[in-house]
C-alpha positions as protocol buffer text, in pm:
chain_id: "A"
residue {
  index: 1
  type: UNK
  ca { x: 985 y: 1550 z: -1153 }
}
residue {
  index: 2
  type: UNK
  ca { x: 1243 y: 1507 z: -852 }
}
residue {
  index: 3
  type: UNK
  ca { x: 1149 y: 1388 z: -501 }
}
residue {
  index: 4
  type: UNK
  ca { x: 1361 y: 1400 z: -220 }
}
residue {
  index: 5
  type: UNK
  ca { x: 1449 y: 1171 z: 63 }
}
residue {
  index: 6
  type: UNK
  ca { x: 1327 y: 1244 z: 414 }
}
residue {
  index: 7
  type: UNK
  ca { x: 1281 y: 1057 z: 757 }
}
residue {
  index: 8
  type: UNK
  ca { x: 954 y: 961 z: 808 }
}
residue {
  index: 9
  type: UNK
  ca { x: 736 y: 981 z: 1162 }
}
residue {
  index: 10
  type: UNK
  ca { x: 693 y: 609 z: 1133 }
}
residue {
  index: 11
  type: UNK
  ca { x: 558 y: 587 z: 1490 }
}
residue {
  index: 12
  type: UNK
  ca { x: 249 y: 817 z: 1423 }
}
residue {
  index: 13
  type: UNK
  ca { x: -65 y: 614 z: 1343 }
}
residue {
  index: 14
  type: UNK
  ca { x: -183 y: 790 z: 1000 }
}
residue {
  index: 15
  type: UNK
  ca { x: 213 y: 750 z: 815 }
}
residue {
  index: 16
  type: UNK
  ca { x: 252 y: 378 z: 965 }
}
residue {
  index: 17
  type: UNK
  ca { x: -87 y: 322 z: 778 }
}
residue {
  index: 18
  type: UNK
  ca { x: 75 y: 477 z: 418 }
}
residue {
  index: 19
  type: UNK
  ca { x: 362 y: 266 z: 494 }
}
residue {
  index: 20
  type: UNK
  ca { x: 213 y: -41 z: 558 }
}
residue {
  index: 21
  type: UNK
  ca { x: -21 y: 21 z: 226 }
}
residue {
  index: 22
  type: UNK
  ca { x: 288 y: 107 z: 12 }
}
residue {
  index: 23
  type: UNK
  ca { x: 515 y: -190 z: 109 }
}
residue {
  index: 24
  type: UNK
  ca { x: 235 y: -410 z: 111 }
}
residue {
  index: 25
  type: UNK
  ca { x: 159 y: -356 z: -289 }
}
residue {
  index: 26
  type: UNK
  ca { x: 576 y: -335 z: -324 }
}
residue {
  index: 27
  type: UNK
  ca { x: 563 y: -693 z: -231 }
}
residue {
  index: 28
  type: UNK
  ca { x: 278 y: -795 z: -440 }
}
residue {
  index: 29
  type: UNK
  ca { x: 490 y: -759 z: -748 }
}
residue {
  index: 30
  type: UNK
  ca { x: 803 y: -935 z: -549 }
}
residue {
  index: 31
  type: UNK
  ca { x: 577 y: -1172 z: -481 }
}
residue {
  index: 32
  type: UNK
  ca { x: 504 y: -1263 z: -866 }
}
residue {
  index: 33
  type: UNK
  ca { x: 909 y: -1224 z: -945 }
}
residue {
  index: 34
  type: UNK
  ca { x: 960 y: -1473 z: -687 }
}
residue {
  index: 35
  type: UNK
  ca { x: 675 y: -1676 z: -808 }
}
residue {
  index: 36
  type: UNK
  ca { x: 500 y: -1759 z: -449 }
}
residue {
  index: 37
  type: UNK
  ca { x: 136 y: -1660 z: -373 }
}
residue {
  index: 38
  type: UNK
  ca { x: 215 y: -1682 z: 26 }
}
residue {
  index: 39
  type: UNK
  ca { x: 434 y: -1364 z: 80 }
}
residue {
  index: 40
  type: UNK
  ca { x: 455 y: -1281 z: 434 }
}
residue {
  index: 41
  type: UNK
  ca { x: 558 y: -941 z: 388 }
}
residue {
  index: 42
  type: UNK
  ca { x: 253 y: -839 z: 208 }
}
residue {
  index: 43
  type: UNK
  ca { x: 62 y: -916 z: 509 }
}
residue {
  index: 44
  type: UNK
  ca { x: 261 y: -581 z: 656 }
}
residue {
  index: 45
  type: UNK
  ca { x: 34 y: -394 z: 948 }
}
residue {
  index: 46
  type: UNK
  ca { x: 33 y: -35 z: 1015 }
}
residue {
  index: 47
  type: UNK
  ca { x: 95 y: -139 z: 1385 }
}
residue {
  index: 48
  type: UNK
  ca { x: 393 y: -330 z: 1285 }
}
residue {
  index: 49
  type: UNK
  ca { x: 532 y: -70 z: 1101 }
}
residue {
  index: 50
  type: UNK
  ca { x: 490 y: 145 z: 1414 }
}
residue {
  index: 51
  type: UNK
  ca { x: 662 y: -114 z: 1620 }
}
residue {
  index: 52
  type: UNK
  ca { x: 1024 y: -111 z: 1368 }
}
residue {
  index: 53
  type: UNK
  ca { x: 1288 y: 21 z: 1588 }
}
residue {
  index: 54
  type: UNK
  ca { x: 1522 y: 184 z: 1379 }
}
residue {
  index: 55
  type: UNK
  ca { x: 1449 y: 452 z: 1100 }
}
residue {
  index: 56
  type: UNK
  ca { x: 1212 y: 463 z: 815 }
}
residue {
  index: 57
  type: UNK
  ca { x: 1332 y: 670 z: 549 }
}
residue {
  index: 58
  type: UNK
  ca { x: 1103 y: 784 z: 226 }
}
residue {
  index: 59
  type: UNK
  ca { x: 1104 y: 876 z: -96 }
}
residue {
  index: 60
  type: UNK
  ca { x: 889 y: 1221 z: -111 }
}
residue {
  index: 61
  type: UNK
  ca { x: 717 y: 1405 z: -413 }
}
residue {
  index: 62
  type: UNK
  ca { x: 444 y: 1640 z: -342 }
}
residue {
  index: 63
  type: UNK
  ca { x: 358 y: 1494 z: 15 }
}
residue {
  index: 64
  type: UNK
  ca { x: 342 y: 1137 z: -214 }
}
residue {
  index: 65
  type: UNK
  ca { x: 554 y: 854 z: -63 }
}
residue {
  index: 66
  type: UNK
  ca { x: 703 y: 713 z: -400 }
}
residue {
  index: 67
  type: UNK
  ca { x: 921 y: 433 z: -148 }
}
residue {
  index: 68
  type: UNK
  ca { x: 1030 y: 318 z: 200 }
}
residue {
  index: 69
  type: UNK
  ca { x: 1363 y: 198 z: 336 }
}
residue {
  index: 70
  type: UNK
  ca { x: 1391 y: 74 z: 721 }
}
residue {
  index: 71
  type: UNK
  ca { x: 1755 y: 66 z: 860 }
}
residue {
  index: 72
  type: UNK
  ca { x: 1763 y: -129 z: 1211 }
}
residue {
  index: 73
  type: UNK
  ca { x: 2104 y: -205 z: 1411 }
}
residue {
  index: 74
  type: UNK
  ca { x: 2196 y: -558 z: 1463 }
}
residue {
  index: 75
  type: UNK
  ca { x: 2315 y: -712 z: 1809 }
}
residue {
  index: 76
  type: UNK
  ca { x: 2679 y: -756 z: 1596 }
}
residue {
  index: 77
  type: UNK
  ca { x: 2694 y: -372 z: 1498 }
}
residue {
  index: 78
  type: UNK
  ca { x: 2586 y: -404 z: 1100 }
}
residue {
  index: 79
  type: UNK
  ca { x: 2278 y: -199 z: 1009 }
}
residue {
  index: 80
  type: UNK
  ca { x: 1985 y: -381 z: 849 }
}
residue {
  index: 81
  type: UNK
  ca { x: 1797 y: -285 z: 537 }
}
residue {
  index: 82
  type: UNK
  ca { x: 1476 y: -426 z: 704 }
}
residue {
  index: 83
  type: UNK
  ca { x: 1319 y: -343 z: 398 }
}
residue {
  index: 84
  type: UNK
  ca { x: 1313 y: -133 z: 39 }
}
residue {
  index: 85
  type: UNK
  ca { x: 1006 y: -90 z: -137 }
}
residue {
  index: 86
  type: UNK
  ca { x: 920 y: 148 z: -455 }
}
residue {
  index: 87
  type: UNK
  ca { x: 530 y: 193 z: -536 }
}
residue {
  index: 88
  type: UNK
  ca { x: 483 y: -67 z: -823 }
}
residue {
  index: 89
  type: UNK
  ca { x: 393 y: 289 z: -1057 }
}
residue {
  index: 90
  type: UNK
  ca { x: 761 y: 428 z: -1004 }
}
residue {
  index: 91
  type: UNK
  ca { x: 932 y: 152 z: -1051 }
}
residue {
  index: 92
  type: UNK
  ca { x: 1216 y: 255 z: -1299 }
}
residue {
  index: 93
  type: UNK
  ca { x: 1245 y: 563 z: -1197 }
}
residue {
  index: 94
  type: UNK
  ca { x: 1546 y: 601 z: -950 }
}
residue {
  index: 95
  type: UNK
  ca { x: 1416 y: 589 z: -669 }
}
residue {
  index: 96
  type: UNK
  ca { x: 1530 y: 273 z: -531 }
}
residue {
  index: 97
  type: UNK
  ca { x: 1840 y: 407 z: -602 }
}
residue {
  index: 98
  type: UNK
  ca { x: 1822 y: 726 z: -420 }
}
residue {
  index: 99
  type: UNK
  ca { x: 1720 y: 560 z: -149 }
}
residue {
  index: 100
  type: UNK
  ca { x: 2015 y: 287 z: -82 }
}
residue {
  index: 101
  type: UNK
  ca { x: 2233 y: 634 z: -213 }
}
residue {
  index: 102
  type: UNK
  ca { x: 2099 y: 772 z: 72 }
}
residue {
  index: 103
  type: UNK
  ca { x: 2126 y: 493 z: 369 }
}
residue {
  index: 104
  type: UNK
  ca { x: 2487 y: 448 z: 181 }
}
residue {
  index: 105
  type: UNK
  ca { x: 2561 y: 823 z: 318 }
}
residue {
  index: 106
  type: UNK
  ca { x: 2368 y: 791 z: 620 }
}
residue {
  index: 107
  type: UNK
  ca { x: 2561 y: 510 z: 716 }
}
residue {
  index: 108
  type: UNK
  ca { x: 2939 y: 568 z: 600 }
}
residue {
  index: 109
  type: UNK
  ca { x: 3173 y: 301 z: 660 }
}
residue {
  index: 110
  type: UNK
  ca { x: 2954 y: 113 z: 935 }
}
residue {
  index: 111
  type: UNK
  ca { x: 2866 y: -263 z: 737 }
}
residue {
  index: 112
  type: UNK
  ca { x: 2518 y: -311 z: 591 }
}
residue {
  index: 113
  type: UNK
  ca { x: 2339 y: -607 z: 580 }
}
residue {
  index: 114
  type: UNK
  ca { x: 1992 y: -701 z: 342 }
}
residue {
  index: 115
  type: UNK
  ca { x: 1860 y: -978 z: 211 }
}
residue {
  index: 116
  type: UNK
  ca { x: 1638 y: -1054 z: -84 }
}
residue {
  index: 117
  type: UNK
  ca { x: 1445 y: -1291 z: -356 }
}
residue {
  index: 118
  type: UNK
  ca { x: 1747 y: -1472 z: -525 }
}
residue {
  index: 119
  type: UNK
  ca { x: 1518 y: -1407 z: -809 }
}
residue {
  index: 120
  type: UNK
  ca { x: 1480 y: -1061 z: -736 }
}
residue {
  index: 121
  type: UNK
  ca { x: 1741 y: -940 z: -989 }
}
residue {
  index: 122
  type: UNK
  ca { x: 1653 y: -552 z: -1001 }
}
residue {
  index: 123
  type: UNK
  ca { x: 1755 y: -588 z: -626 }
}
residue {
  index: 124
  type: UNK
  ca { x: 2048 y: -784 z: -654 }
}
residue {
  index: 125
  type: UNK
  ca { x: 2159 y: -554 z: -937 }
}
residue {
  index: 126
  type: UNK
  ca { x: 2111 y: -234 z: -751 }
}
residue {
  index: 127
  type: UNK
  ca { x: 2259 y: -350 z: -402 }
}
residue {
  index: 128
  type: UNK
  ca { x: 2561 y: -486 z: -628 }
}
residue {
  index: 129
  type: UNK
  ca { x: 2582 y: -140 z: -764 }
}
residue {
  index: 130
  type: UNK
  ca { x: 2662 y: -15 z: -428 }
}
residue {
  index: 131
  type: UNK
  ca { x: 2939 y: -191 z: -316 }
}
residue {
  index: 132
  type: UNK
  ca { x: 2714 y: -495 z: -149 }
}
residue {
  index: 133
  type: UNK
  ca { x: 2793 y: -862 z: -247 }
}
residue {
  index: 134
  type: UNK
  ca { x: 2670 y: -1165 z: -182 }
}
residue {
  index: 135
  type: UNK
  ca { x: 2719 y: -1394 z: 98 }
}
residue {
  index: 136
  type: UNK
  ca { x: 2467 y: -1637 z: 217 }
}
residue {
  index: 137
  type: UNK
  ca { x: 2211 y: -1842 z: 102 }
}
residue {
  index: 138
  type: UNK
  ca { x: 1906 y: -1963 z: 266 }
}
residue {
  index: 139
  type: UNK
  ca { x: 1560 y: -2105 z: 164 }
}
residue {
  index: 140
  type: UNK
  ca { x: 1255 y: -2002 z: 368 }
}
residue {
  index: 141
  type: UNK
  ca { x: 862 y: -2036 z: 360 }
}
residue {
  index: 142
  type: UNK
  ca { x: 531 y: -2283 z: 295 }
}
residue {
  index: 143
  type: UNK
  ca { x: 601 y: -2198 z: -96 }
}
residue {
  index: 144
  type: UNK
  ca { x: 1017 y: -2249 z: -88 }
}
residue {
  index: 145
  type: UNK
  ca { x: 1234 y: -1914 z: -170 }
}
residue {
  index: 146
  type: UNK
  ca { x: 1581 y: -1869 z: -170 }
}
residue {
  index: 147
  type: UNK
  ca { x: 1645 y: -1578 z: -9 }
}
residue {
  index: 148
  type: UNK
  ca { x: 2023 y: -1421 z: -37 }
}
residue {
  index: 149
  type: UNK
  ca { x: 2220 y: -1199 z: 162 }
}
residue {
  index: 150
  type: UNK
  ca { x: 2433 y: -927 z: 38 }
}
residue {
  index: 151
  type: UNK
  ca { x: 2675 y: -722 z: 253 }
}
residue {
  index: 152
  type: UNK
  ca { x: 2846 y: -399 z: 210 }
}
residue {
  index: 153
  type: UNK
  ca { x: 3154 y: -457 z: 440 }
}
residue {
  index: 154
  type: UNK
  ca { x: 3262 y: -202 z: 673 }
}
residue {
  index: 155
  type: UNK
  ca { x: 3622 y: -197 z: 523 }
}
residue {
  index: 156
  type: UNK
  ca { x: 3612 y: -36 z: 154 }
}
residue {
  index: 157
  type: UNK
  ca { x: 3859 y: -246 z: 19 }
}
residue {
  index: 158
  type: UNK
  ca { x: 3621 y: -542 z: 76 }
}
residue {
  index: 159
  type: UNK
  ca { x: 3342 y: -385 z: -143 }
}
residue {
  index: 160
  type: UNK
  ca { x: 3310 y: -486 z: -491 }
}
residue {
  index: 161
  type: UNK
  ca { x: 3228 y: -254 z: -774 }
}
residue {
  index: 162
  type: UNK
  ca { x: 3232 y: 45 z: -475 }
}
């Protein structure tokens, strides 16, 4: 079955809700890869998903939301993947894929910034696959996790694998 990729009404009550709900069981499964119990993102409100300023983009099949992607602007001009989350039934199904295809488009050659789990390997593996690589290193929360962030430069010839 295909889905397509649409920009969500984040703002209205009822979709931050779904939002909120999908990411937070998204990161219950990140939350095992990166072996941690005390995941801050799954705590994830529907107000605070109301609050993003930027765009929330979805993954659509039937009126379902298969996955979520938030692109914010940064005070030094990169966008940020704020977050990319796939219902924990589709994983493996492309649509993680069609989404960072799609923010890819949206965005052109302006640079794009995420981070992740370094133990998040489906996510390193598909950012990687679009031209993103990796750049700092960090370690943040109660239960330690190095977090990594990968860039897709603004200048193509910077991109690896692009």
């Amino acid at each position: 079955m295909t889905f397509g990729v649409v920009l969500l009404e984040h703002r209205e009550p009822a979709m931050a809700a779904r939002v909120a709900q999908l990411q937070r069981e998204a990161y219950a499964v990140e939350a095992a890869w990166l072996g941690v119990k005390d995941f801050p993102p799954m705590r994830i409100t529907a107000e605070e998903v109301a609050a993003i300023e930027g765009r929330v983009f979805a993954a659509v099949r039937d009126g379902e939301l298969l996955g979520t992607m938030t692109l914010e602007r940064r005070r030094d001009g990169a966008q940020l993947v704020g977050a990319l989350t796939v219902i924990p039934a589709h994983h493996r199904q492309g649509i993680g894929r069609a989404l960072v295809a799609h923010l890819v488009h949206e965005c052109g050659d302006r640079e794009l910034v995420v981070s992740t789990g370094v133990a998040n390997a489906p996510a390193i593996a598909l950012y990687r696959a679009f031209g993103f690589v990796e750049g700092t290193r960090r370690t943040v929360g109660t239960e330690p996790v190095e977090i990594v962030e990968l860039r897709r430069p603004a200048d193509p010839a910077e991109r690896a694998g692009d």
